[in-house]
N, C-alpha and C positions, 0 to 999 in steps of 0.2 A: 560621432556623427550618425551612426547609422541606428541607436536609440532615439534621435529625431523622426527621423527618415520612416522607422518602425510606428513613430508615434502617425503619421501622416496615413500612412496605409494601412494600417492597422482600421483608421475611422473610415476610410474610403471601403474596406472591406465590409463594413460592419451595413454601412450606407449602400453599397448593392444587395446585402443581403435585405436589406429592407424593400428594396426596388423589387428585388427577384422574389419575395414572399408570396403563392399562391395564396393559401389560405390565412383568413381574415386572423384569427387567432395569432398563427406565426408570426403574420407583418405586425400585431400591434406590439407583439414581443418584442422583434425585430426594430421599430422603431424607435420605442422604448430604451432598448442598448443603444442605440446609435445617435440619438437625439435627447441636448439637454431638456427638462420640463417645459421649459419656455422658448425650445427651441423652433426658427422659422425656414421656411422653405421659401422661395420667390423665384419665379423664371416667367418669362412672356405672357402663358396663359393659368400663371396660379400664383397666390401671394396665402400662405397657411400657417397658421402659428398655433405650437402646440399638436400635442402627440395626435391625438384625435383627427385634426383636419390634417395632418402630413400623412395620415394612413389615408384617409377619405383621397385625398390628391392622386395620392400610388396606386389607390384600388380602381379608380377612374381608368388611370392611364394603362393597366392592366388590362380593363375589360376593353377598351378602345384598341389594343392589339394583343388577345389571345393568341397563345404559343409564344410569344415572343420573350426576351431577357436582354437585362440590362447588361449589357460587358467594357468594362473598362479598355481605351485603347491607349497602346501605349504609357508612362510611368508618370507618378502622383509627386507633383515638385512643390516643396513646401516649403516655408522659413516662419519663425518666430508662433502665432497661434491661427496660421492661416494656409490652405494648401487648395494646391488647382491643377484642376485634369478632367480629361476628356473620356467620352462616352459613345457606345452606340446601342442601339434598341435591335436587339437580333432577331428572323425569324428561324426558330427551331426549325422548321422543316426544310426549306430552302438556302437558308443560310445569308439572303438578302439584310439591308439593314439601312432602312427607308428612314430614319430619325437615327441623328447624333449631336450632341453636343457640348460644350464644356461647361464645368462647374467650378465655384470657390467657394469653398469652405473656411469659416469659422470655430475654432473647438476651443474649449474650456478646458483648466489644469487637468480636469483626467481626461483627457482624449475625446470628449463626445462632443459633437455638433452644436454649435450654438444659432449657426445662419449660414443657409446656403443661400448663393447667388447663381440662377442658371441659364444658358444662353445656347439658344438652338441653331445650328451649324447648318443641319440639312435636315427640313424636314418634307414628308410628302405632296408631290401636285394635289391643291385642292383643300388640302390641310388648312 
């Protein structure tokens, strides 16, 4: 069981590290491990397919909340090639966290992302 479990979190890891990447370079690295070639991204206000615009997405949502990071809450619950859990958008200095929401995931026989589905929980007045 817990080789599943690994397999689940393992890609959820790999998927914040994409989210959390300052620098253009890292994220495209980052996206790259974490996303198959043809892999898509979709939630309310983005639909991206392919490494290039899933990094252009990330780098948006970056610059739109400088200081901030993505942190998983709570545990990555998975079965067969699909796993779903929840998020929130941190501020580093305050510790506030004005955006959260849940994700599903998609992966392919080796662990990496084929399609995410993403749905915003709380995000901020005015947003």
């Amino acid at each position: 069981m817990s080789t599943h479990t690994d397999r689940y979190e393992n890609a959820v890891a790999r998927y914040f590290e994409a989210w959390n990447a300052a620098e253009p370079e890292a994220r495209a690295k980052a996206v790259a491990a974490a996303w198959t070639p043809d892999g898509r991204y979709t939630d309310p206000l983005a639909d991206a397919a392919g490494h290039e615009r899933i990094g252009a997405v990330i780098a948006a949502a970056r610059e739109q909340f400088p200081g901030f990071a993505f942190r998983l809450t709570g545990g990555v619950d998975g079965h067969h090639d699909t796993a779903r859990f929840s998020w929130e958008l941190v501020n580093g200095t305050d510790g506030s966290a004005p955006v959260a929401g849940s994700d599903v995931i998609t992966l392919d026989a080796e662990g990496r992302i084929r399609s995410v589905l993403g749905f915003l929980d709380r995000v901020p007045q005015g947003a």
